[in-house]
RODO-2510 file (C-alpha; in nm, 4 decimals, decimal comma):
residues 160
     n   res          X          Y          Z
     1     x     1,2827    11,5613    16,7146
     2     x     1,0228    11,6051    17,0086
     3     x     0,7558    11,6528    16,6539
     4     x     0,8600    11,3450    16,4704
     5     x     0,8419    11,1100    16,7813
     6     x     0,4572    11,2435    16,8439
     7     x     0,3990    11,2230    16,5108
     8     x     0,4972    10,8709    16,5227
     9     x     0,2925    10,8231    16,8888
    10     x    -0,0540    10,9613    16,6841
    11     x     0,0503    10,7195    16,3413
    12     x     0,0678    10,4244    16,6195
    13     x    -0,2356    10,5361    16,8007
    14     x    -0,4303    10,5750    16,4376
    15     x    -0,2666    10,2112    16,3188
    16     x    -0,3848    10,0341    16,6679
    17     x    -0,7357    10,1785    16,5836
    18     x    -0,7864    10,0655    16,2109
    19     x    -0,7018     9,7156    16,3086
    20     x    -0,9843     9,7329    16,5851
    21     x    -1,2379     9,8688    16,3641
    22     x    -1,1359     9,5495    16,1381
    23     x    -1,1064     9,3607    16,3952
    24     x    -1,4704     9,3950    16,5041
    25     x    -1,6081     9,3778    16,1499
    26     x    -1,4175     9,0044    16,1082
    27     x    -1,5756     8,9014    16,4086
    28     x    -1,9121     9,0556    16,2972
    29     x    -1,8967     8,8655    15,9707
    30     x    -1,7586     8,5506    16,1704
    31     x    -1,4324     8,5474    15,9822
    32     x    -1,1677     8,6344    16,3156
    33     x    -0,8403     8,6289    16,1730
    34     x    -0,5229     8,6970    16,4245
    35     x    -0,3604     9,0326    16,3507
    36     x    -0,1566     9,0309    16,0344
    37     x    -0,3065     8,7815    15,8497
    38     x    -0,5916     8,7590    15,5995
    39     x    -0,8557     8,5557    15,4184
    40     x    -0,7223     8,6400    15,0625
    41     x    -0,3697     8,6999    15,1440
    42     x    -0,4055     9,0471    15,0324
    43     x    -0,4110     9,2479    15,3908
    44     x    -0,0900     9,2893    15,5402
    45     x    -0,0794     9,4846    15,9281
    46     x     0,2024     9,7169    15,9484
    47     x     0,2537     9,8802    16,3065
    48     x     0,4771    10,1132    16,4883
    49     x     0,6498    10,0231    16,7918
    50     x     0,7003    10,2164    17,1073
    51     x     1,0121    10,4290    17,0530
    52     x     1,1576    10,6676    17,3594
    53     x     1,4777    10,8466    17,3278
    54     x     1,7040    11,0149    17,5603
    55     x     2,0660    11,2263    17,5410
    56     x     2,3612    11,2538    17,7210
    57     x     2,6641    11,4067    17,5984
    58     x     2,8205    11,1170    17,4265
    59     x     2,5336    11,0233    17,2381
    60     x     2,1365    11,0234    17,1724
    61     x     2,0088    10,6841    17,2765
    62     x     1,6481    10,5116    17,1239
    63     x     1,4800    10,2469    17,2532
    64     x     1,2285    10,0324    17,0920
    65     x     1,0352     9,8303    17,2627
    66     x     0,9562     9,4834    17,0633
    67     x     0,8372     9,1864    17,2564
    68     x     0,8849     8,8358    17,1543
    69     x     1,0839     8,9574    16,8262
    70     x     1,4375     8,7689    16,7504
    71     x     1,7487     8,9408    16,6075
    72     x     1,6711     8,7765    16,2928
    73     x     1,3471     8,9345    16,2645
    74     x     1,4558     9,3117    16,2976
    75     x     1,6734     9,5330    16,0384
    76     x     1,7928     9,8907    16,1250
    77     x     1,9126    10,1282    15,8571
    78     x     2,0479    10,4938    15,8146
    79     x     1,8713    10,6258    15,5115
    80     x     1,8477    11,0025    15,4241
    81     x     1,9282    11,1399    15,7837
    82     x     1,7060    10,8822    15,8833
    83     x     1,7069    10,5813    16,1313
    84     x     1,4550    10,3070    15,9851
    85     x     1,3812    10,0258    16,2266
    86     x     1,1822     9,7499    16,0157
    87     x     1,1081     9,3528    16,0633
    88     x     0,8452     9,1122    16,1933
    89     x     0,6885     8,9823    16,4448
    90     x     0,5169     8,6607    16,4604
    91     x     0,2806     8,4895    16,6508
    92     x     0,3821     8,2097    16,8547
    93     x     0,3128     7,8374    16,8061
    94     x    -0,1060     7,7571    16,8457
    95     x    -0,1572     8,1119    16,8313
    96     x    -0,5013     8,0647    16,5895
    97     x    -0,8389     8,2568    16,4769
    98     x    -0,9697     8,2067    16,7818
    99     x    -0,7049     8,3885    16,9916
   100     x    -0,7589     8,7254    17,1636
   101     x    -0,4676     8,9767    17,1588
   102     x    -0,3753     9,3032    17,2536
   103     x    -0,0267     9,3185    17,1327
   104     x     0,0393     9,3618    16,7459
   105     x     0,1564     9,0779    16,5134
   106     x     0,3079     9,1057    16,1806
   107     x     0,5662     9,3878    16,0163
   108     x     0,6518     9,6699    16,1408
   109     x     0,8309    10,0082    16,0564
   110     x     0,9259    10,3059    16,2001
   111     x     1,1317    10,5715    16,0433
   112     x     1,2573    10,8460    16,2635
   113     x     1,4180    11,1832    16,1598
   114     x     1,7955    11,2137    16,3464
   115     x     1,8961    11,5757    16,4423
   116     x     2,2136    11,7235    16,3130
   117     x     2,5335    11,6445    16,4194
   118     x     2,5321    11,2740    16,4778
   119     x     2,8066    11,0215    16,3597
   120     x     2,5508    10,7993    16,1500
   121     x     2,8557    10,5612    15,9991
   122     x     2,9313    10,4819    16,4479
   123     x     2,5519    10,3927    16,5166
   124     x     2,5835    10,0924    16,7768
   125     x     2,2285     9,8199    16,8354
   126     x     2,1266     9,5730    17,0968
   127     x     1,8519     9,3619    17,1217
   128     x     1,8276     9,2431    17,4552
   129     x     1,5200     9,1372    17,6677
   130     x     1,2400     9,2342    17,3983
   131     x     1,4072     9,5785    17,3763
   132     x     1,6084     9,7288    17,1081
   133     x     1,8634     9,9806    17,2157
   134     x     2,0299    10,1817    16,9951
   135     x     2,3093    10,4376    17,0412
   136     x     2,4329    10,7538    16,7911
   137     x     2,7310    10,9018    16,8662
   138     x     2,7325    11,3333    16,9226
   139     x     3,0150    11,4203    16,6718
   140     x     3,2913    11,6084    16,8334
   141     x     3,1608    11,9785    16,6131
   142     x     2,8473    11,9315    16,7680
   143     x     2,9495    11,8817    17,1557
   144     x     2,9343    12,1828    17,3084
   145     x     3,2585    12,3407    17,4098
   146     x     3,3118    12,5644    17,7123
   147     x     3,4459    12,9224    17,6124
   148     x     3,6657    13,0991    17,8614
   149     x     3,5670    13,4427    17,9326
   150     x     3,8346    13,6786    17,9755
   151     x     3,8627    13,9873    18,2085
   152     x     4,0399    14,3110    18,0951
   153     x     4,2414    14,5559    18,3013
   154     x     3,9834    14,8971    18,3493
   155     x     4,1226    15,1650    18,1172
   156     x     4,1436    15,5100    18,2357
   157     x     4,0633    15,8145    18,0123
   158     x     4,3230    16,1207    18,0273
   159     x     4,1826    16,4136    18,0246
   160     x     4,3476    16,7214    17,8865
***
């Protein structure tokens, strides 16, 4: 899990680049369009957000952190042993070309491999303050079960 989530760190760091690069060569050709849109419709931004995770013995909690996006504007789906956290975010009212912005506009995706022994159909989600929390259940197989350890009377060998 510890590989997929820096995998997903560098992908972010790579996608936050690119849009720099194209950033500065917009402004270079004096066409500065706001993240996520484009002159011919045809460019589309996708981004990553900030995801941290944490367990405890109940369950393995994920956070994503997504300023200024509604519950409307995010979907999160089980697929193939993966958690997919998709939607939009948009820019806010007056927001135009001549804006300057750090934070990332448009869709995003993020599709994160879950370990073994989770209960996917009991995955619980809250959007609250800009940050999505989401909680999978540790089924009860995969909880880790404390084995007694017995103590035996010495035996004594008889000689003959």
């Amino acid at each position: 899990m510890l590989s997929t989530l820096f995998a997903n760190d560098v992908r972010q760091t790579l996608d936050q680049f690119r849009r720099s690069v194209d950033q500065m060569f917009d402004n270079f050709n004096g066409q500065a369009l706001p993240a996520g849109s484009a002159a011919n419709g045809e460019r589309s931004w996708t981004f990553s957000p900030v995801v941290e995770s944490g367990w405890n013995d109940q369950n393995l909690t994920l956070r994503a952190i997504l300023p200024g996006v509604a519950e409307k504007d995010v979907r999160v789906s089980v697929q193939n042993n993966q958690l997919v956290i998709e939607g939009e975010r948009t820019a806010p009212e007056g927001f135009d070309k001549n804006s300057f912005t750090q934070l990332a506009y448009g869709k995003f995706y993020t599709a994160l491999t879950l370990p073994t022994g989770l209960d996917v159909d009991h995955v619980n989600c809250r959007l609250r303050n800009g940050i999505l929390e989401i909680q999978v259940p540790i089924t009860e197989a995969s909880k880790p079960k404390q084995i007694q350890i017995q103590t035996g009377e010495e035996r004594k060998a008889i000689h003959a």
